[in-house]
N, C-alpha and C positions, 0 to 999 in steps of 0.2 A: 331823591336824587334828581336834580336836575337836568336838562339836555348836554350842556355842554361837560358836565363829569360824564355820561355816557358815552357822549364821541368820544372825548380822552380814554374813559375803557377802553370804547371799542378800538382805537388808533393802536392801543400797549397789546392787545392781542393780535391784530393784525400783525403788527411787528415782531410778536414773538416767533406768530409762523412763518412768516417771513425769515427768521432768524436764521430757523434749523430747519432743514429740508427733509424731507423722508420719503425714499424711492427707491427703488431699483438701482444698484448703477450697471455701468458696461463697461468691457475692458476698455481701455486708454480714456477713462474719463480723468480731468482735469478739474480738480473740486476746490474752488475759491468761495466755501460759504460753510458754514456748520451744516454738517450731514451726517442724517441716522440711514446706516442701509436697511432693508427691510429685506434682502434675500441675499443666498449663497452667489458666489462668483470664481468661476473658474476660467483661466485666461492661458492661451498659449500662443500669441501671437506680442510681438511689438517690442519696446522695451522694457515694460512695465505693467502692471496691470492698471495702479491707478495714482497720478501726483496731485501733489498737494503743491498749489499755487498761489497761494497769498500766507498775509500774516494771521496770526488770531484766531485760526480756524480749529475746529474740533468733528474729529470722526469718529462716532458712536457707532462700533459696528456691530452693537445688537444681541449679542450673540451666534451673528453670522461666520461664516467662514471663507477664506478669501485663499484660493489656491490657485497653481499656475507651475510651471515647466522650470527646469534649471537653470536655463539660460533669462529669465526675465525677475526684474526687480517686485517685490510686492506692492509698495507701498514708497514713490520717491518723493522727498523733499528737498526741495536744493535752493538755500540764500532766503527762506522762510522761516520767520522766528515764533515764536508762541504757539505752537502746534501741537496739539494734544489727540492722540490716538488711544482710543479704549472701549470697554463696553461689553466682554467677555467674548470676545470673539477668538477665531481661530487664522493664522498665516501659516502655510502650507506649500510646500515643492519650491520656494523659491530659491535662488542662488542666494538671495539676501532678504528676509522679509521687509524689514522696515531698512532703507539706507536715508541716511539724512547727512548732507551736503552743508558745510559752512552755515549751518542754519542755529541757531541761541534757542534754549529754551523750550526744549521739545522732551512730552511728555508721554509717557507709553505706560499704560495702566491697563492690569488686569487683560492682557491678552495670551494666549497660548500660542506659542511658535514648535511645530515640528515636523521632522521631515525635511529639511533646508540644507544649502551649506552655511549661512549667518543666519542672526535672529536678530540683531541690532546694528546697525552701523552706525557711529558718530563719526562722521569725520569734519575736523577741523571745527568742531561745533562745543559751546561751552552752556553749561546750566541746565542740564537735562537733568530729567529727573523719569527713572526706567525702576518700575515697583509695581510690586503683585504678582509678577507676569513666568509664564512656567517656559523652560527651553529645553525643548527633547530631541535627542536625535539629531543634533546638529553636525556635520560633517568638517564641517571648521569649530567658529568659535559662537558662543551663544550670544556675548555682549563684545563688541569690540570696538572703545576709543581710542582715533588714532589722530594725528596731525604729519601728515606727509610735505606739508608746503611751508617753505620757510617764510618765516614775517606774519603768519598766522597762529592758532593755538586751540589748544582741545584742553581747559582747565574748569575746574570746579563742576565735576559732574556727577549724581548718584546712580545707586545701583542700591535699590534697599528692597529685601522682602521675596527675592523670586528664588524657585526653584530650579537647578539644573539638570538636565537628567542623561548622561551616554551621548557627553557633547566631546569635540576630539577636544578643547578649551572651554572652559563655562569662560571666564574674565578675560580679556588680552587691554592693556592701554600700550601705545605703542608709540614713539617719535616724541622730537624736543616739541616741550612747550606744553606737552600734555602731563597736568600736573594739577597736585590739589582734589583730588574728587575721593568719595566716601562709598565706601564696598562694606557695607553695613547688613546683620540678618539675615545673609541669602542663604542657602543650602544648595550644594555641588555635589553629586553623588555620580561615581563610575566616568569620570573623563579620563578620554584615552591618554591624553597626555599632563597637561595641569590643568588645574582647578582654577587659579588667577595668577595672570604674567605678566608681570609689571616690564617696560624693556625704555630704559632714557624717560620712567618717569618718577617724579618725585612730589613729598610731601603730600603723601595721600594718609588718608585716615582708612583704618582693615579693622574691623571690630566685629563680635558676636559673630563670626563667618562658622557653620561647620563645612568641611571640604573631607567627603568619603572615597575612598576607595577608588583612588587617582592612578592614572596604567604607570605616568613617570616621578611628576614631582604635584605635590598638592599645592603648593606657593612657590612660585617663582620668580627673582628679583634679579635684573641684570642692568648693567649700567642705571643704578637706581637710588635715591639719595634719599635722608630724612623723613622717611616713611616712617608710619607708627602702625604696629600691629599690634592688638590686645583682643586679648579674651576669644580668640579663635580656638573651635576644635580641628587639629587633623588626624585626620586616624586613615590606617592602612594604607600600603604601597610602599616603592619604595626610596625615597626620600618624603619627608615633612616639608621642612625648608632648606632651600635654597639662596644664599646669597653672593651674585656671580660679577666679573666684571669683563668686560669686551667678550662676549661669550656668544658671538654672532644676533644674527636677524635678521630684518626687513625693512627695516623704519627707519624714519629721520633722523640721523643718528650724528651729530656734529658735534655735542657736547662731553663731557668729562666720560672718558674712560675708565671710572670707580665708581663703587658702591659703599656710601661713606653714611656715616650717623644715623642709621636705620635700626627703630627699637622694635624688639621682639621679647613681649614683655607678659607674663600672665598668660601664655597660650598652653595647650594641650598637643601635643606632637608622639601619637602612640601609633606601635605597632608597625613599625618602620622596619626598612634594611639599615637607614639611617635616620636619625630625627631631623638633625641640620646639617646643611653641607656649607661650610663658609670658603670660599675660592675655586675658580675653576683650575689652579694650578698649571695655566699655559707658560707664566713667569713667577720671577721670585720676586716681584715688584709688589709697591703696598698698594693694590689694587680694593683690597676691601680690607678694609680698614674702621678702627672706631666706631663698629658698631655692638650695641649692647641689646647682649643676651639673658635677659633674668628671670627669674622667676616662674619659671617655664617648669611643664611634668612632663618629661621625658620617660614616658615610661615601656617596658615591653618590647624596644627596640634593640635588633642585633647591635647597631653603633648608635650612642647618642649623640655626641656631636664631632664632626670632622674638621681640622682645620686647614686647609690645603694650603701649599704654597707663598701664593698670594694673601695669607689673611695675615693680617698683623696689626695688633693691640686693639684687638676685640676682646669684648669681656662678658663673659660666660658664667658669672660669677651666682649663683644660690639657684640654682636650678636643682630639681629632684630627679631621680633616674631609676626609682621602683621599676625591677623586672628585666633592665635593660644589661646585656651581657657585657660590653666596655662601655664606660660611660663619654670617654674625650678620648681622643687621637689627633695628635698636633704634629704637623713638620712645617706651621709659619713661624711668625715671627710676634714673641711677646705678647700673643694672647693671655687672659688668666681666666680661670677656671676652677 
C-alpha cells in the first residue's frame, strides 16, 4: 500500500466520524448532522426537547430513551426532508413524540412510543415511511396524517409493521389532499375509539390490517372516496365497518360531502353489534353511494350489515354471514345484497 492510498483511508475514516456524532445530548439541542445518543434524556422545560434542523439527517437513538412532560414536543422537525429517526429506542410523556412539519420523507423505524397524547405527527408532510415501531397508551392518536393548510398536501405515506396498543385511535389521516398512503400489516388492539379514521381522505390502500377489540368502530371512513380495503381482520366491538358521509370532524374539509367507490373486499368483520354500517342517516340523499361490498365473512355478528338512509346502490353482493343473527337491514335506496 502506498502513502497516498493511506491518506485516502485515513481521509474516508476521518469522515465517517465526522459523519455521525455520538454524545450525550441536552434538552433544546438543535441536531443538524447524523447523531447516535449515547444516554437517557429527560426534559421538562422549553418547547421541545430536541429538533431536528437540516435535511438528510439520521438519529440513532441507541436504544435510549427520550422522555419529557405534556406540554413539550419530543422530537420536532419542521420544512426538513429526508429525516430518519430510529434505533430502538423509547419516546415517553410527550404531548406528541415525534411531530414533523411540512417536512417529505421522514422515516421512523423501530421506536417505541408510550405514555403520550400522539406518537407520530405528519402534518402536511408526504412519503414517510413510519414501520416497526410499537404505540401504547396513547391518549389521542398513535399515527396521525393530517394536512390542515389549503394549497398544500399530506399524500403517499406508509404505516407498515407497527403495533398498537390502548391508543384512544391507533390510525387518523385527516383533511383535503391527504390521499394515497398504505396502512399495510399493523396490528391495533383495544382502542378506545377506532382503530383507523380515514376523514376527506381518499385512494388509500388498507391491506393485511388485524384491528381487535375497538371501544367504537374498528374502521372508520367519512367523507372518503375510492379506497381499497382487502384482506383485513376485524374482530370485536361494536361496529366493523363504517362507511359515513358529512358525519362531522376537525379537518380541512372543503371537498365532496360523500363517500363513493370505496372497495371492501376479502375482509373478516366478526363478532360485531354490527359488521358494517353504510350511512350516517342524517339525510335521505345519496351520500354514500357505489360502494362495493364482497366477499367479506361476516360472521358472529348480531347485524351483519346496516344500510342507512343515505346509502344507495351499494352492493353487498356474496358475502358469508356464518353465526350472524340478521344478516342485511336496508331503509336506503337500491342497495343489492
Amino acid at each position: 500500500m502506498n502513502f497516498n492510498q493511506i491518506l485516502l483511508i485515513t481521509a474516508s475514516l476521518m469522515g465517517l466520524c465526522l459523519s455521525q456524532q455520538s454524545h450525550a445530548l441536552s434538552c433544546g439541542d438543535i441536531i443538524t448532522t447524523n447523531t447516535v445518543m449515547t444516554a437517557d434524556l429527560h426534559c421538562t422545560s422549553g418547547y421541545y426537547a430536541l429538533e431536528i434542523q437540516a435535511n438528510n439527517v439520521t438519529l440513532d437513538m441507541n436504544g435510549h430513551t427520550l422522555s419529557g412532560t405534556n406540554d413539550l414536543v419530543g422530537i420536532s422537525v419542521y420544512s426538513q426532508d429526508k429525516v430518519t429517526i430510529r434505533g430502538g429506542g423509547a419516546i415517553t410523556g410527550f404531548w406528541v413524540g415525534i411531530n414533523a412539519s411540512s417536512s417529505d420523507v421522514l422515516e421512523v423505524d423501530d421506536i417505541t412510543f408510550y405514555d403520550s397524547g400522539n406518537g407520530v405527527i405528519i402534518s402536511s408532510g408526504s412519503h414517510a415511511l413510519i414501520k416497526n415501531n410499537d404505540f401504547i397508551k396513547m391518549s389521542a392518536e398513535g399515527v396521525r396524517i393530517a394536512n390542515h393548510v389549503p394549497g398544500l398536501v399530506a399524500n403517499n405515506n406508509s404505516v407498515i409493521n407497527n403495533e398498537f396498543y390502548q391508543n384512544f385511535v391507533g390510525i387518523v389521516v385527516c383533511g383535503d389532499d391527504s390521499d394515497r398512503h398504505v396502512f399495510q400489516d399493523n396490528l391495533i388492539l383495544k382502542s378506545q375509539s377506532y382503530g383507523i379514521h380515514l376523514i376527506q381522505s381518499n385512494r388509500n390502500q388498507i391491506s393485511s390490517n388485524q384491528i381487535l377489540d375497538s371501544g367504537t368502530t374498528a374502521m372508520r371512513l367519512n367523507n372518503a372516496s375510492y379506497n381499497t380495503i382487502k384482506s383485513n381482520s376485524l374482530r370485536i366491538g361494536r361496529v366493523g365497518l363504517s362507511i359515513l358521509a358529512d358525519a362531522g370532524g376537525r379537518c380541512l374539509d372543503t371537498g365532496s360531502k360523500t363517500s363513493y367507490k370505496n372497495q371492501f373486499i376479502g375482509n373478516h368483520s366478526i363478532d360485531f353489534d354490527t359488521g358494517i354500517v353504510v350511512g350516517v342517516g342524517l339525510s335521505s340523499n345519496d351520500d354514500v353511494t357505489l360502494n362495493y361490498l364482497n366477499y367479506n365473512k361476516l360472521y358472529d355478528n348480531d347485524l351483519g350489515i346496516f344500510f342507512n338512509t343515505d346509502a344507495h346502490y351499494n352492493d353487498a353482493t356474496d358475502n358469508t354471514y356464518t353465526g350472524t343473527l340478521t344478516e342485511v337491514s336496508d331503509v336506503g335506496v337500491g342497495n343489492s345484497y
